[in-house]
C-alpha positions, 0 to 999 in steps of 0.5 A: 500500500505505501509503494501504491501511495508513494506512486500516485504522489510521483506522479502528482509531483510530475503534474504539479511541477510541468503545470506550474511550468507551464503556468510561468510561460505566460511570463515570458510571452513577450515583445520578441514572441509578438515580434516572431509570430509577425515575422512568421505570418508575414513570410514568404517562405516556410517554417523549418524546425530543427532539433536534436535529441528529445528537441527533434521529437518535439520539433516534429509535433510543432511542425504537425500542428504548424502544418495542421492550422494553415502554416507550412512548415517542415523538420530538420534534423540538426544532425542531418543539416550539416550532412546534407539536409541544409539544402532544404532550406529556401530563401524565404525560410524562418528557421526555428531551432529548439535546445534547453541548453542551446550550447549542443556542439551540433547547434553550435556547427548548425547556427553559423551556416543558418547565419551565413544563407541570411535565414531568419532565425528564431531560439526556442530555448531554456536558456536565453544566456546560451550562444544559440539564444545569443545568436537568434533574432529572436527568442522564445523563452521557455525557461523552467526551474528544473525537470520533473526528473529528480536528478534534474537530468531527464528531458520532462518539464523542459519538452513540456514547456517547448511543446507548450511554447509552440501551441501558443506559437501556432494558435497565434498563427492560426488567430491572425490567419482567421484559420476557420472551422472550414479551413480545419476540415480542408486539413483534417479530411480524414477520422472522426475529427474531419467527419465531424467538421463536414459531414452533414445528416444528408450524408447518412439518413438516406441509407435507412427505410423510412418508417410511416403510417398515418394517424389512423393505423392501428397499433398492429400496423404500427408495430410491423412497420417499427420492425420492418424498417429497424430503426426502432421507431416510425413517423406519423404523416398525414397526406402530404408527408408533413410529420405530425409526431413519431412513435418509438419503441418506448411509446410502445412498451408504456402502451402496453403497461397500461389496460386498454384495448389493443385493437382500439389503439390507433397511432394516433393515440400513443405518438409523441408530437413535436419530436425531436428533429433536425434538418437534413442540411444539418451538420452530423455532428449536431444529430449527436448533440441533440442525441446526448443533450434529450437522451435520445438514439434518433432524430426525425430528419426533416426537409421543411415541414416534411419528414425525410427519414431518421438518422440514428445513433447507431449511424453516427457509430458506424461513421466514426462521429462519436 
């Protein structure tokens, strides 16, 4: 039991101290950071990111998220740009190299020969002190007290505070760019998030039946017709297929609980009116709202006044949007 304690107070240690680290960042948002996400909108070119070790991991999650909301960007391995790879590098490029220490020997190789091709050249750093903070035109300061690590050793809080520095880079980015929901989804056309961002309910209420009866049907034919189409549930139209009310499989079941006579009821009798519905221009992902919202597992889809067909919960599963 004290092993388990001891566990869970590690860890919470680990929180505490990147969160707080994180929290001081917003002492260094400062006139250089303004000044870089300005250089960076303005440019011509692209963002080249760079980094060794651990730094390279977090250089290529900046590059993603750069990419994802509309500022191009690409990795370089430090290493690998002294052996080759500076070739990437174009003349409108913004160079981004990431170091806690910015003393590395491959910094130190890699930063004369960004200087020498007049690249723009931006430090995200742990220490504004270091030759590569010295040598940047602009820093972005990420400096911690120490590493969640207990021998200070270990890259933790300091990777931490880069990412962190470079989301608040690429959602300033994206805020100047008026990067749009519609923007978003260009990007991001695959899995559930892009689903979500532009499939709408035309998109998958017309691969169910749909489920009708009229007013007068009696409750045999109702439930035959609540089976036949499988959706657990059927509208109720009058002649010119305006939706009057629905009848779901729970309307059935409190039917039945209470003493009436079966061969009396007519659909009529026992239909919810004014339903839960949604257009079928709709967004699929506000059918899954309204579900969650009324506790509910389908929607009437409505064209104006007229029902169109249903869209259920389990539709939305099978497409990825939950």
């Amino acid at each position: 039991m004290n092993l388990v304690k001891n566990i869970k107070k590690i860890a919470r240690d680990v929180l505490i101290n990147e969160s707080r680290a994180i929290e001081n960042l917003t002492n260094y948002i400062d006139n250089d950071f303004e000044s870089c996400v300005q250089e960076i909108y303005s440019a011509k070119g692209r963002v080249v990111i760079t980094g060794i070790g651990k730094s390279a991991i977090i250089a290529n999650k900046i590059v993603a998220t750069l990419n994802s909301t509309g500022t191009p960007a690409l990795f370089m391995h430090a290493a690998d740009a002294i052996h080759g790879d500076l070739g990437m590098i174009q003349g409108d490029d913004i160079v981004i190299c990431i170091s806690k220490s910015g003393n590395t020997p491959e910094i130190k190789v890699l930063v004369p020969l960004l200087k020498r091709r007049g690249s723009k050249l931006v430090a995200l750093v742990s220490n504004t002190n270091s030759y590569l903070a010295q040598q940047a035109d602009f820093v972005l300061n990420a400096t911690i007290a120490e590493e969640a690590c207990p021998h200070n050793l270990a890259p933790t809080t300091s990777t931490t505070a880069h990412l962190a520095m470079g989301d608040a880079l690429a959602v300033s980015l994206l805020e100047l760019r008026n990067f749009s929901s519609r923007d978003f989804a260009e990007y991001h056309p695959g899995g559930s998030l892009g689903k979500q961002l532009y499939m709408k309910v035309s998109d998958i209420y017309t691969h169910n039946q749909l489920p009708m009866v009229t007013p007068n049907t009696p409750i045999k034919e109702v439930i035959l017709e609540i089976s036949s189409k499988r959706l657990g549930c059927t509208s109720v139209v009058d002649e010119n297929k305006n939706l009057l009310g629905i009848i779901t499989d729970g309307d059935l079941r409190r039917m039945l609980q209470k003493e009436i006579q079966l061969e009396k009821v007519k659909a009529s009798d026992i239909m919810t009116v004014n339903p839960k519905k949604i257009e079928k221009d709709e967004f699929a992902v506000k059918a899954l709202h309204l579900m969650q919202e009324n506790n509910i597992t389908q929607l009437a889809v409505m064209d104006g006044t007229k029902i169109a067909g249903f869209v259920h919960l389990h539709d939305l599963l099978k497409e990825g949007i939950v």
